[in-house]
C-alpha positions in Angstrom: 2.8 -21.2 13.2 2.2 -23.4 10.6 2.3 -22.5 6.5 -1.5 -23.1 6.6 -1.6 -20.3 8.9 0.3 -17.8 6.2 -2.2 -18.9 3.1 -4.9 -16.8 2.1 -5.9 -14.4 -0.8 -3.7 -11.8 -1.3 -3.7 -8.5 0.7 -6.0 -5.5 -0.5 -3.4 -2.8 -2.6 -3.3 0.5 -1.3 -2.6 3.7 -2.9 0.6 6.2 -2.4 0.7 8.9 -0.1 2.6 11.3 -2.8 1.2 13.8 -5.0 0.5 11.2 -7.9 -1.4 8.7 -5.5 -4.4 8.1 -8.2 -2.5 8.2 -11.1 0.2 5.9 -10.0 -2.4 3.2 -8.2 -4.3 3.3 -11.4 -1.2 3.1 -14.0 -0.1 0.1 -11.6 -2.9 -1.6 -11.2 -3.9 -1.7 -14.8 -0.6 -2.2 -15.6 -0.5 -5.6 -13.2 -4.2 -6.7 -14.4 -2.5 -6.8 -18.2 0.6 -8.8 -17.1 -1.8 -11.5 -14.9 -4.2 -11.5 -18.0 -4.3 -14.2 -20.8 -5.6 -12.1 -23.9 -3.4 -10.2 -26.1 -2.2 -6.5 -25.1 -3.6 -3.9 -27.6 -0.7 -1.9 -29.2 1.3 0.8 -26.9 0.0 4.3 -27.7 2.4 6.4 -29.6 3.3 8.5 -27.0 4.9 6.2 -24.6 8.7 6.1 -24.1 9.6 4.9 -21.3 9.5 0.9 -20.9 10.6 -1.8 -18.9 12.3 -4.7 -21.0 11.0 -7.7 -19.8 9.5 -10.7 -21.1 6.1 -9.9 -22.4 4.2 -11.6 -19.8 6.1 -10.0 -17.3 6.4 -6.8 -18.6 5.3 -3.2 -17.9 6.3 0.1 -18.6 6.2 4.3 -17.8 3.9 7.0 -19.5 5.4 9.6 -21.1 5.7 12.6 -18.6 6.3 10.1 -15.6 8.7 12.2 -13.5 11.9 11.5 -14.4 13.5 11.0 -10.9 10.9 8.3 -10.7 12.6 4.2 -11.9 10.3 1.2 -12.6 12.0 -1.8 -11.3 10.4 -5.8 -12.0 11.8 -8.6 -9.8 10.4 -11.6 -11.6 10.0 -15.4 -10.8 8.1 -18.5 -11.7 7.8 -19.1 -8.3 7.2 -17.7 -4.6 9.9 -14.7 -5.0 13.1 -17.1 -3.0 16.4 -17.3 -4.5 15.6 -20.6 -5.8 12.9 -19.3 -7.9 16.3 -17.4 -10.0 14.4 -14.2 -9.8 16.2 -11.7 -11.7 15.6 -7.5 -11.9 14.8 -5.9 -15.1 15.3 -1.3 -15.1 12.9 0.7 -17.2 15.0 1.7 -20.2 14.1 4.9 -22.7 15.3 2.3 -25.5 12.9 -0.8 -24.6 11.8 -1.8 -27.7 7.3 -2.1 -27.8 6.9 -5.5 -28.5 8.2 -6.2 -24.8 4.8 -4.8 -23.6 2.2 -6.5 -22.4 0.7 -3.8 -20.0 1.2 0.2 -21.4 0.9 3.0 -19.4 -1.6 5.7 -20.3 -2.5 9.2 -18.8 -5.4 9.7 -16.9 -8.5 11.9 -17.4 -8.9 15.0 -15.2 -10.2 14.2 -12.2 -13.7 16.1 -10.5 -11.7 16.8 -7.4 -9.0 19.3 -6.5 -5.4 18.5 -6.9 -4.5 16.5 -2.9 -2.0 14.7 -1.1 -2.6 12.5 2.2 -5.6 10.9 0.8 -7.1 7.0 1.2 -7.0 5.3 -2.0 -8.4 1.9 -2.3 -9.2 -0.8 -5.1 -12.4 -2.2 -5.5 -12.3 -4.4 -8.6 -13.3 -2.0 -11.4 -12.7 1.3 -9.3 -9.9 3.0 -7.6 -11.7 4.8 -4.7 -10.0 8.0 -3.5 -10.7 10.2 -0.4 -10.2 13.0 1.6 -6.7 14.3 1.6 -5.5 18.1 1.9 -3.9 20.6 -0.8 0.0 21.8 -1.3 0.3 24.7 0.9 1.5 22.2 3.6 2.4 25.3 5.7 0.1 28.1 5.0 -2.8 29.5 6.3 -4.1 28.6 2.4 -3.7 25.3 3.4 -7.4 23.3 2.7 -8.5 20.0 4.1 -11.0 17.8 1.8 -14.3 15.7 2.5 -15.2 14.4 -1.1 -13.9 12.1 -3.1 -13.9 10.0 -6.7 -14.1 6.8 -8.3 -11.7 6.0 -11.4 -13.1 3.2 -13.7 -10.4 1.9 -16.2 -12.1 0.0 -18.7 -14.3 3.1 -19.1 -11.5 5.5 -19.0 -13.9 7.6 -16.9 -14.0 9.3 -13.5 -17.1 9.5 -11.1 -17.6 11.9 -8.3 -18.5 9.9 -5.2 -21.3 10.6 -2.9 -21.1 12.8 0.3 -19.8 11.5 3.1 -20.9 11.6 6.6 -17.0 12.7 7.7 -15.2 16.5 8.3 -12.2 17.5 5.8 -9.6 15.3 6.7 -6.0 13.7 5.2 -3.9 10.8 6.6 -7.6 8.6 7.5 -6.9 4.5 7.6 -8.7 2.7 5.1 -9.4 -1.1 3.9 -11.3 -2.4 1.0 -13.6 -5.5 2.4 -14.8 -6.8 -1.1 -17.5 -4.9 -0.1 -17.0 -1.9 1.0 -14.5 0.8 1.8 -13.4 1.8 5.6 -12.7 4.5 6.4 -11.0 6.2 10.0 -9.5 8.7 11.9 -7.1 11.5 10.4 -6.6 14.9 11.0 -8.0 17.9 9.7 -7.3 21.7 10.0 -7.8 22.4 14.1 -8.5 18.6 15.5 -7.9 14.9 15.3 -10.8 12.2 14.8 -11.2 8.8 16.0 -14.8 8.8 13.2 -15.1 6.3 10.5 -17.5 5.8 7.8 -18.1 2.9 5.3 -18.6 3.5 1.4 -20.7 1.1 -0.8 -19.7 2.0 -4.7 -22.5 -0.3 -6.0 -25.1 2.1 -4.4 -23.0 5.2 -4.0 -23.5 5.8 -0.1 -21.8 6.0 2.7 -22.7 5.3 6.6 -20.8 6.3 9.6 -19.1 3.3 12.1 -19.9 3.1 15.7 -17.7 4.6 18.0 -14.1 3.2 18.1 -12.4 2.7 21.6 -9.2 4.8 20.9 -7.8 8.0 20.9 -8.3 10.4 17.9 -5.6 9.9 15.5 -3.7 10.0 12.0 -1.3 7.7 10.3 -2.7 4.7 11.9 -1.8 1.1 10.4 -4.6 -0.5 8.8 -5.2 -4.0 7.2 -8.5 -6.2 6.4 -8.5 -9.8 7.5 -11.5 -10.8 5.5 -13.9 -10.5 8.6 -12.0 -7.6 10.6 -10.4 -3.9 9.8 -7.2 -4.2 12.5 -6.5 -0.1 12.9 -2.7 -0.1 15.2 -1.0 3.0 16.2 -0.6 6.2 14.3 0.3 9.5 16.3 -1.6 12.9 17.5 0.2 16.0 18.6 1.6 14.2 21.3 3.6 11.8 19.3 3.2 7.9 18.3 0.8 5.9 19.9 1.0 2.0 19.7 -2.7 0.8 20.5 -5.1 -0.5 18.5 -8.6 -2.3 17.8 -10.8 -4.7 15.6 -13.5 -3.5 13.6 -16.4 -5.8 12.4 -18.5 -4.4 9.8 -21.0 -7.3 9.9 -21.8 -6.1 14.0 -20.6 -2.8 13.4 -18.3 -3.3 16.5 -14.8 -2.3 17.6 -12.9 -4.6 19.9 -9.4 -3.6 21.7 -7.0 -6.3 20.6 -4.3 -7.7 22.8 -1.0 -4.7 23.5 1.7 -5.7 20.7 5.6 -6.5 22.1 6.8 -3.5 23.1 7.6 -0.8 20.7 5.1 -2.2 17.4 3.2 -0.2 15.7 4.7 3.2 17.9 5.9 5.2 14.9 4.7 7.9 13.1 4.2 5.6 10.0 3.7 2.0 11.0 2.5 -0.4 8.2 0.2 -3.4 8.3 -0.1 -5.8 5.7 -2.4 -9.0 5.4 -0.3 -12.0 5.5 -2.5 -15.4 5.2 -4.4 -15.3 8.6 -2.3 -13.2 10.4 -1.8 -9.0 9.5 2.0 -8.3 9.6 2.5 -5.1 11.4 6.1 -3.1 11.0 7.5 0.2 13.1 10.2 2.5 11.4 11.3 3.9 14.7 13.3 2.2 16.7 15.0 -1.6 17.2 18.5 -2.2 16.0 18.3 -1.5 12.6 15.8 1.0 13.0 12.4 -1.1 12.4 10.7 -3.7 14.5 7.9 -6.1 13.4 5.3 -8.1 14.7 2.5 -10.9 13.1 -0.6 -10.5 14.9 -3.4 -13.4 14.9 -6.9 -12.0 15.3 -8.2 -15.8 15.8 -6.3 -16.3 19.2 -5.8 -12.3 19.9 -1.8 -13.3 20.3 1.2 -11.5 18.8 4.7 -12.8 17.9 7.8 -11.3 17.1 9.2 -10.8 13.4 13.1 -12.1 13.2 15.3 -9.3 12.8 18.3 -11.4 11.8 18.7 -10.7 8.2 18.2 -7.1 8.0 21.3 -5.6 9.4 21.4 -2.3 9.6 18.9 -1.5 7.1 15.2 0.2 7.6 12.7 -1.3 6.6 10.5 0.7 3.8 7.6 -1.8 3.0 6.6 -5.7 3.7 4.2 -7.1 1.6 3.1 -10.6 1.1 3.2 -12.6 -2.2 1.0 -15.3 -1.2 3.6 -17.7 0.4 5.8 -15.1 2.2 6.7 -11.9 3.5 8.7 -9.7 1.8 10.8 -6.6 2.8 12.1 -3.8 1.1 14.9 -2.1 2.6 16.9 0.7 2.2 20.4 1.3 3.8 19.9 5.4 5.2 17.7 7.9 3.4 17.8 7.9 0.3 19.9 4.6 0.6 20.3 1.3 -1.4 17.0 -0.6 -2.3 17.2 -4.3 -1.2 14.7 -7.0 -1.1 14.3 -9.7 1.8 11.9 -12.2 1.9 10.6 -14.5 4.9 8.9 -17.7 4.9 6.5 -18.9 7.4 9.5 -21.0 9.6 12.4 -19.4 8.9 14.4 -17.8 11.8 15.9 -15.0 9.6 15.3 -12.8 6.6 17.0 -14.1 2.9 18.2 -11.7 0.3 17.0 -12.0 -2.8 19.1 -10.3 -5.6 19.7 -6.7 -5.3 18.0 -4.1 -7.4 20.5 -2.8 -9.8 21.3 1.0 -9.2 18.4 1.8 -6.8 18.2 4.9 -4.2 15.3 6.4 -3.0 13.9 7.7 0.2 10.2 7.4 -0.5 9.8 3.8 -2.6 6.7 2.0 -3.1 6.6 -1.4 -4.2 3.5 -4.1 -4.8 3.1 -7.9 -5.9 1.9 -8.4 -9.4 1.2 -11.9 -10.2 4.5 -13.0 -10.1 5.9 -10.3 -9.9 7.4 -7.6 -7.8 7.2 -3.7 -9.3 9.3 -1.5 -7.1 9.1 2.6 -8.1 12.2 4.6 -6.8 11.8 7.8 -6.2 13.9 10.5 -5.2 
């Protein structure tokens, strides 16, 4: 595969399954538009006190009342993130002092939807677009699946309740933004699974339902937009993992079965897909040597090749993303384990490690690609 074949725009960003999904796409996103923006950051409100200290134009920081278990931890580099690049970690520090910020961190407005977890979360250029998702009591009969959902704007500061949607209460549903539109599929509400998808329009605040998808109902399922296609892989039912998948084309408002991946990708109860140039990057947490296997799958030819696996050891893999030139993996040894970063470019036969993040644990991270810039949160 040629590098040509890796470069394209970067991949949609996706929300957190955790309970502060909105508030933490939101805080990151704005705090990421602030670092890749060239006019002059307003003053940080009094009331933060948490920061990272980095150079300004790198820099972002954590609102006060950010849970305290939670780190902020910037990898940055004038360059694709390679050792070469002499990328270098910077911890969130209580004693950062505010003239290092460029991006500030501010709470959020109350939201017109019930507290959730499991919900899709989307963003769509000036709006985050949540969905769907299902309360606390995780294991109660008080337990209460959702159908409605909200748009956050940040320049207006300002939440919007979004339309109806043709769709049951549901958490754990797939979902792309297309620069258009969001997708929406499958998930699992309170007695069944579904194998139903809608699309949302927030410029007109509606929603229509997809044609019929050929695969099984399901939740969990790995989901990334290739600019013409939504590829949906895996995801489980009550059964356990299941490792097809299909195409959707909103243009036709078709599925199409793609080609069976190597054995074993995207069978896990949480597979990952990211886009990664013209290919989507596909990962599985379940099984393989080091306990995750990985897969780049072309929708132009309908082919599939292998990830290398040399590199990794022993690790799992938590996340790949892609920062425009190559992959990158965060891995952790066990859970909660040691946070390390790996990256992979387009001909390489094995995985490099880039510098480790100082002091980092956690058995739930998230990380994303800001610019240049990777922001990895450590929680507990």
């Amino acid at each position: 595969m040629s590098r040509a074949d890796w470069e394209a725009p970067a991949a949609p960003r996706r929300g957190w399954r955790l309970w502060f999904a909105v508030a933490a796409s939101v805080a990151l996103i704005a705090a990421a538009s602030s670092m890749l923006s060239s006019e002059p950051a307003a003053s940080p409100p009094t009331a933060l006190d948490v920061q990272v200290d980095v150079p300004a134009a790198d820099s972002v920081g954590a609102p006060s009342g950010w849970p305290p278990e939670i780190d902020v931890e910037v990898l940055r580099s004038r360059g694709p993130l390679r050792p070469a690049g002499a990328p270098e970690w910077a911890v969130r520090t209580d004693q950062a002092p505010a003239s290092t910020l460029a991006g500030a961190w501010a709470p959020l407005p109350e939201a017109p939807i019930e507290p959730r977890l499991g919900s899709t979360a989307v963003w769509a250029g000036p709006e985050l677009l949540t969905w769907g998702g299902t309360s606390w009591a995780a294991y109660s009969d008080r337990r209460e699946f959702f159908a409605d959902g909200a748009a956050y704007d940040p320049a207006a500061e300002a939440w919007r309740r979004m339309a109806d949607a043709p769709l049951s209460p549901r958490r754990g549903a797939s979902a792309v933004w297309t620069g258009e539109v969001m997708i929406i599929w499958g998930g699992v509400g309170a007695d069944s699974f579904h194998a139903d998808g809608a699309a949302y329009d927030p410029v007109v605040d509606q929603w229509r339902p997809l044609a019929p998808a050929p695969l099984a109902p399901r939740a969990g399922s790995a989901a990334a937009w290739t600019g013409e296609e939504m590829i949906v892989l895996g995801g489980h039912d009550n059964a356990g993992p299941l490792s097809d998948g299909a195409s959707y084309d909103p243009a036709s408002d078709s599925w199409t079965v793609i080609a069976p991946g190597p054995l074993g990708i995207g069978r896990s109860w949480s597979p990952g897909a990211v886009r990664a140039g013209e290919s989507v990057a596909v990962w599985a947490d379940s099984w393989g040597p080091g306990g995750m296997s990985g897969a780049l799958y072309d929708p132009r030819t309908d082919s599939w090749r292998l990830l290398p696996e040399d590199g990794l050891g022993d690790e799992f893999v938590q996340q790949i993303l892609w920062d425009g030139a190559q992959l990158l993996a965060l891995t952790a040894e066990g859970a909660p384990g040691n946070l390390r970063v790996r990256s992979l470019a387009p001909d390489a036969a094995a995985w490099t490690p880039l510098p480790d993040i100082p002091s980092a644990q956690s058995s739930e991270p998230l990380a994303l690609t800001a610019g240049r810039a990777l922001l990895v949160l450590a929680g507990p």
